[in-house]
C-alpha positions in Angstrom: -16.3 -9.4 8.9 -14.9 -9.9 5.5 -13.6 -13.4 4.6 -10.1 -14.0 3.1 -9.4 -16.3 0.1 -6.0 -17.0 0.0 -4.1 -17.5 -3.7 -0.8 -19.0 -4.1 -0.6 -18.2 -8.1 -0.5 -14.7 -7.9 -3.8 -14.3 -10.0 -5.3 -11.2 -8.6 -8.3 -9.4 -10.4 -7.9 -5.7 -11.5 -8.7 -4.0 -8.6 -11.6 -1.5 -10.4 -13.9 -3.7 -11.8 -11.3 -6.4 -13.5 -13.0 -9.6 -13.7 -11.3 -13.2 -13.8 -12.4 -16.9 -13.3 -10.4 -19.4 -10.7 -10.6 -22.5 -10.2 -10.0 -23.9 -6.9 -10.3 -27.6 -5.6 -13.6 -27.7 -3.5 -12.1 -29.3 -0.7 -9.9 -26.3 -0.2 -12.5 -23.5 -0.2 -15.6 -25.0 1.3 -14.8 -23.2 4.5 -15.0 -20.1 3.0 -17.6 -21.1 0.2 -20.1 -22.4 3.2 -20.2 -18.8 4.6 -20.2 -16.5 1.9 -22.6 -16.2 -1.7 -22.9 -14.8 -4.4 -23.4 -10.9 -4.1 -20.7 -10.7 -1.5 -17.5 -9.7 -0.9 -14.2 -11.4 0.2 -10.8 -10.5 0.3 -8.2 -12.3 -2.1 -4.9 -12.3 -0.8 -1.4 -14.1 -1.9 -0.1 -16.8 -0.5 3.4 -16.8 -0.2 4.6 -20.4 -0.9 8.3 -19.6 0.3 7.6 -18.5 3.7 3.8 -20.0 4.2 2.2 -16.9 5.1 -0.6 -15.0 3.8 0.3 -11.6 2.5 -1.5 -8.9 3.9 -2.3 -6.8 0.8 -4.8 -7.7 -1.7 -8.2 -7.3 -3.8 -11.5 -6.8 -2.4 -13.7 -9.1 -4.6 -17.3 -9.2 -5.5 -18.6 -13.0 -6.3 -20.4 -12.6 -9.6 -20.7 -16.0 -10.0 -20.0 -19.6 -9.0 -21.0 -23.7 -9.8 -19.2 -26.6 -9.1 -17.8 -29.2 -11.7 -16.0 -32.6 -11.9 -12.6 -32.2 -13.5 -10.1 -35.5 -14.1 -6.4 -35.2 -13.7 -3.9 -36.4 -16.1 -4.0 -39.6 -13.5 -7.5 -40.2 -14.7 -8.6 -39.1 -11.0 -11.8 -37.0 -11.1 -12.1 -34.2 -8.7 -14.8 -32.4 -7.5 -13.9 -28.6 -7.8 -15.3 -24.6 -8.1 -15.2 -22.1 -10.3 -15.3 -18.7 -8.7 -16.4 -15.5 -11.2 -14.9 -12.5 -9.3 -14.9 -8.6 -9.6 -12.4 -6.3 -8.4 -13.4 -3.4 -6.3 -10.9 -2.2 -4.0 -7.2 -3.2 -3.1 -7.1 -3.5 0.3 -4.9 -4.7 3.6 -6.0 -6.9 6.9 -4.5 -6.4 10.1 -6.0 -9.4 12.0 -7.2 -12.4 11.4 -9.5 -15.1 13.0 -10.5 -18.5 12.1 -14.6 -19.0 11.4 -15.6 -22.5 11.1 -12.4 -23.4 9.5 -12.4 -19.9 7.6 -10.2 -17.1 7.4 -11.1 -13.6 8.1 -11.0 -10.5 9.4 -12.7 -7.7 11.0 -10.5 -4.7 10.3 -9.6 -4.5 6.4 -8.8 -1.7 5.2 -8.9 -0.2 1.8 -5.9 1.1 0.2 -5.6 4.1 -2.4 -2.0 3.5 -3.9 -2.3 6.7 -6.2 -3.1 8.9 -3.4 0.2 7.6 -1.3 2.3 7.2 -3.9 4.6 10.8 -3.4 4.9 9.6 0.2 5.5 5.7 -0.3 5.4 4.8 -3.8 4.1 0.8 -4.9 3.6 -1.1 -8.0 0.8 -2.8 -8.4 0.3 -6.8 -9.9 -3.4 -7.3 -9.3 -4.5 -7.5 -13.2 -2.3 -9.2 -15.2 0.8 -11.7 -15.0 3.8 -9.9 -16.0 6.0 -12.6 -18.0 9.4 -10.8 -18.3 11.5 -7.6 -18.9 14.7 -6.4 -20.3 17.3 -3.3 -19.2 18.8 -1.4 -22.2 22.1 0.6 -21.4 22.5 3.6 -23.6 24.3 5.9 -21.0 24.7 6.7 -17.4 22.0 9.1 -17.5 19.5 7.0 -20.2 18.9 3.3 -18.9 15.4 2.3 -19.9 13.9 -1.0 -18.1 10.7 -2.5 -19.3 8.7 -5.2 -17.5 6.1 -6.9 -19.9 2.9 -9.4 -19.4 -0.6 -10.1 -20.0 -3.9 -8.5 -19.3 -5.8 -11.5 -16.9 -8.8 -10.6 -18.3 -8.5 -9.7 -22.3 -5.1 -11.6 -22.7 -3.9 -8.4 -24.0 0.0 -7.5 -23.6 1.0 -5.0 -21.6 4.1 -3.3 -19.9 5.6 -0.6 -17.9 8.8 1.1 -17.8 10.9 3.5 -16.6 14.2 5.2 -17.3 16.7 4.9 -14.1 19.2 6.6 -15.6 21.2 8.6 -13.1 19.5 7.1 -10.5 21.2 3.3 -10.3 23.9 2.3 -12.1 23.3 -0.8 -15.4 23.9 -3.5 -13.2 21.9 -2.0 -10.4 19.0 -1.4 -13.4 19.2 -5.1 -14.7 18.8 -6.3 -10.9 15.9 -4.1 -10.2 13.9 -5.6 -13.3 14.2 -9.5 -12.3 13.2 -8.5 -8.5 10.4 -6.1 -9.5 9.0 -9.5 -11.6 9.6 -11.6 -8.8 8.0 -9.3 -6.6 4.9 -9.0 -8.4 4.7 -12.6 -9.4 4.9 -13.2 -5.5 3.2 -10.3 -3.7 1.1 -9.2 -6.7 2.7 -5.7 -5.2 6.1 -4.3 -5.8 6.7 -1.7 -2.3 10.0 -0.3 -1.2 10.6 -3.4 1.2 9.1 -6.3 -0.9 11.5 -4.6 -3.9 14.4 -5.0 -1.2 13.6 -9.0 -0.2 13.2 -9.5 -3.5 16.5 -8.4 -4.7 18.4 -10.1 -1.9 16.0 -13.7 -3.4 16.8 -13.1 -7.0 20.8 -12.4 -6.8 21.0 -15.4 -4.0 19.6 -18.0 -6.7 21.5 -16.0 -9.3 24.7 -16.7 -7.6 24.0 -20.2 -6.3 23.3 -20.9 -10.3 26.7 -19.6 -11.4 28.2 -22.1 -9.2 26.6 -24.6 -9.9 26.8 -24.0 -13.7 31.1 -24.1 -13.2 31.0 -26.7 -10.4 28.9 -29.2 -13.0 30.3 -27.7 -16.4 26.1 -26.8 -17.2 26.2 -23.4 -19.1 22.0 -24.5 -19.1 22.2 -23.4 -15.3 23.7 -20.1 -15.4 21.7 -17.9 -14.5 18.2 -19.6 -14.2 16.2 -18.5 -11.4 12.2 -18.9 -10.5 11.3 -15.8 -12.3 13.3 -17.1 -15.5 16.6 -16.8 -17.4 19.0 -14.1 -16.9 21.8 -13.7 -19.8 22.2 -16.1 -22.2 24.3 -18.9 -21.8 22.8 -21.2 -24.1 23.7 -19.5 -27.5 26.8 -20.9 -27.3 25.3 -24.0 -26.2 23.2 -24.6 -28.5 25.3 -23.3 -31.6 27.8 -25.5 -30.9 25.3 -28.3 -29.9 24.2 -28.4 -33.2 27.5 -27.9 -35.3 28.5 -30.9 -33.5 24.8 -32.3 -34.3 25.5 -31.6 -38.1 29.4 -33.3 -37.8 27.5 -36.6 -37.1 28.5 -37.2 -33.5 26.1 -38.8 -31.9 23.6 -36.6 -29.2 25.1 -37.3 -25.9 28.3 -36.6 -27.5 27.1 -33.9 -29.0 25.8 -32.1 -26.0 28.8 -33.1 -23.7 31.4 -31.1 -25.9 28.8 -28.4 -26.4 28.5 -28.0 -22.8 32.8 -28.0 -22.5 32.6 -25.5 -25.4 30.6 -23.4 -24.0 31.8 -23.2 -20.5 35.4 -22.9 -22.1 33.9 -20.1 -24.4 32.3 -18.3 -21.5 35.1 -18.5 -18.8 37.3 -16.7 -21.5 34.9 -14.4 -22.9 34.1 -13.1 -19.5 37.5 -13.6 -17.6 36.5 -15.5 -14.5 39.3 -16.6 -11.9 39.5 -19.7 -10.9 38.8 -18.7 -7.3 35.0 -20.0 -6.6 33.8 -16.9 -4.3 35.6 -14.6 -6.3 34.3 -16.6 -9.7 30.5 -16.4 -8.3 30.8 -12.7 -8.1 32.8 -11.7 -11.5 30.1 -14.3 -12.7 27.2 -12.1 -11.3 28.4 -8.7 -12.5 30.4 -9.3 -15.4 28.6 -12.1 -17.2 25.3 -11.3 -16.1 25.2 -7.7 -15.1 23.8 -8.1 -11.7 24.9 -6.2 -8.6 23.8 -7.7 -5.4 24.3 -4.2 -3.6 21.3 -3.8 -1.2 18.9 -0.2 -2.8 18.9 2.0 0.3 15.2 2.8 0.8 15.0 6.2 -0.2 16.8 4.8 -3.5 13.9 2.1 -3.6 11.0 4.5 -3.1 12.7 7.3 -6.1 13.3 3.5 -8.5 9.4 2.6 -8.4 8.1 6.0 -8.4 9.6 6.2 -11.8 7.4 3.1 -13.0 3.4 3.8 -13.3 1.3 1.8 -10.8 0.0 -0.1 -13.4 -0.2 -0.9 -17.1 -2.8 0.6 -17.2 -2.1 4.2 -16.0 1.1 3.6 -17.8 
């Protein structure tokens, strides 16, 4: 039986022998810390905060270490929490799971070798390090490189992957792929064929709710921010004008409600949005921010990762 310690930051250790310190509120864990010790192993898993599940995909852990402190909030509450030293040893997959004395676990985990099934069903793995961000260069049909960049968890050393999808999706397909393969990672610390796909469908839904929003309100500061970050960029205008108007000697609210007009004004004609709403949200989405929201078929998703290494390391 192999106990399961759910994480809802996406902080994963490197599955062959990466090692990386949490710290996790003692009140949470003491189900699982009354069970297991150090020497053992437990299964660390994401927890996905959107639909309050556990993912069932993750690291199997050895506890190298552990002690409990006192830590004070920024209220100047102190709180009694645990530092947990872990080391990666295997990625692995649950299939059931049962409640011990408040604990979660599972009798049938199984360990996963992602470079042995990657010809048939192709992943990318997040366990390792936190990837921060990405960008999709168009140089032609057949040559569209996409990079995804981060840190190393353990030696805080940058890292990236990338891939040319040239003649494989088109730009805007390309540009789509790299936001949802970051928010898949950030989320499932994995990046499969079908998380890829529930990802993109995420990403270009707050995309396109921010594009509304952004003409609805007159806030080119909106367009385009979504959980995993900013996509195009709205606020050069924004803030070129913000501070012309800054230097002019108007005052600062003035200053940043004509900026915003400016920019908006500057945007709607630079890109040539109608005045439509559903048909602006979508002209907003492919034309300003090179998005398509076109659902990958599968075999499309599977040949898109395969072209990215399963990790930074292996890159």
């Amino acid at each position: 039986m192999i106990h399961i310690l759910p994480v809802a930051n996406g902080i994963l250790p490197r599955p062959d022998g990466g090692r990386i310190t949490g710290v996790f509120v003692t009140e949470q864990v003491s189900p699982i810390l009354n069970r297991v010790s150090v020497g053992q192993d437990i299964l660390v898993c994401p927890w996905v905060v959107d639909s309050q599940k556990l993912y069932p995909i993750g690291v199997l852990a050895r506890i190298t270490d552990r002690n409990s402190q006192i830590v004070t909030d920024e209220t100047g509450q102190q709180i009694p929490v645990v530092m947990i030293a872990l080391e990666g040893r295997d990625q692995a997959r649950w299939h059931t799971l049962k409640m011990l004395s408040g604990a979660l676990a599972s009798g049938d985990v199984e360990r996963m070798d992602f470079k042995q099934s990657r010809k048939e069903y192709p992943v990318i793995s997040g366990a390792g390090w936190l990837p921060e961000g990405g960008y999709t260069e168009f140089r032609a049909a057949s040559d569209i490189p996409v990079t995804l960049y981060g840190k190393d968890l353990e030696t805080g050393d940058e890292i990236s992957i990338r891939a040319n999808l040239g003649g494989l999706v088109s730009q805007e397909q390309a540009h789509t792929v790299e936001h949802a393969i970051i928010r898949s990672l950030r989320t499932f610390d994995l990046c499969s064929p079908r998380t890829l796909a529930e990802s993109i469908i995420v990403e270009t839904g707050e995309l396109k709710r921010s594009v509304e929003a952004g003409f609805r309100f007159g806030l080119p500061e909106v367009l385009g921010r979504t959980s995993t970050g900013i996509c195009g960029n709205p606020m050069t205008n924004l803030a070129h004008d913000f501070f012309d108007n800054l230097s002019a000697g108007r005052t600062l609210n003035e200053s940043l409600a004509k900026a915003r007009l400016s920019a908006m004004s500057q945007l709607t004609q630079d890109i040539g949005l109608t005045t439509q709403p559903g048909i602006r949200v979508l002209q907003g989405l492919k034309k300003g921010m090179s998005h398509d929201d076109t659902p990958l078929r599968t075999e499309t998703a599977k040949k898109v990762i395969a072209r990215f290494p399963l990790d930074p390391w292996r890159a």
